[in-house]
N, C-alpha and C positions, 0 to 999 in steps of 0.2 A: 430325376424321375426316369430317366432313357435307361438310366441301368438298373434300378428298380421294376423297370418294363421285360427287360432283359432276362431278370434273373426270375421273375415271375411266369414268363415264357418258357425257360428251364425245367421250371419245377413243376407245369403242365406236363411237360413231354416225359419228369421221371415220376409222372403220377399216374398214368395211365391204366394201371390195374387198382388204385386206391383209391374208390370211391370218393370217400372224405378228403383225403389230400387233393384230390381235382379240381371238386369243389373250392377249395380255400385260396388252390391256385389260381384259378379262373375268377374269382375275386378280386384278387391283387391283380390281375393282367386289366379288369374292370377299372380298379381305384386310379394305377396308372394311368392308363389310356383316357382316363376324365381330367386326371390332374394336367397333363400333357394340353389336353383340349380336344384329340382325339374322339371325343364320344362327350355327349350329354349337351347340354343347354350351348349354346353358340355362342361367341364372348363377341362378336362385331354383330353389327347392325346399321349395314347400308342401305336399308328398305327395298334392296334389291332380292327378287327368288333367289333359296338356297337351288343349287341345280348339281350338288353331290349325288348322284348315282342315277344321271342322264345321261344319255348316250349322247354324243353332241351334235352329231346330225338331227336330233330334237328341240334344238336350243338356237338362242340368238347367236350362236357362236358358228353356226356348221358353216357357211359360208369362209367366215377366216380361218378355220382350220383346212377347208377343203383347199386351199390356196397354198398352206402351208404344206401339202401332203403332196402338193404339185410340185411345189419347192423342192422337197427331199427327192421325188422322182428325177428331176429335173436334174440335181446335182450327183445322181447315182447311188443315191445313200437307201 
């Protein structure tokens, strides 16, 4: 499916003046990206919030990140 995502990627970027081929393309970049898991219904269910596309300074996490961000300062990185 990785290179079916691939080659559908492709054929987006040499579709760009063909309406109808864009379409078709953006389709298969669609089917891929579901088959993958990327997009569509969520295949796990921990009962825990999805938190994809939070900032994490909003989330139960900001604190162990902020420590972690300490860390990287800390060792120069």
């Amino acid at each position: 499916m990785v290179k079916e995502l691939m080659a559908a990627r492709r054929a987006v970027r040499q579709a760009k003046s063909d309406r109808v081929a864009l379409a078709q393309a953006r389709a298969r970049v669609d089917e891929a990206k579901i088959a993958l898991g990327e997009r569509g219904k969520v295949w796990w269910d921990d009962g825990e919030p999805d938190l994809n596309r939070h900032l994490v300074k909003n989330t139960a996490y900001a604190t162990w990140f902020s420590r972690l961000a300490g860390e990287d300062r800390a060792n120069g990185e």
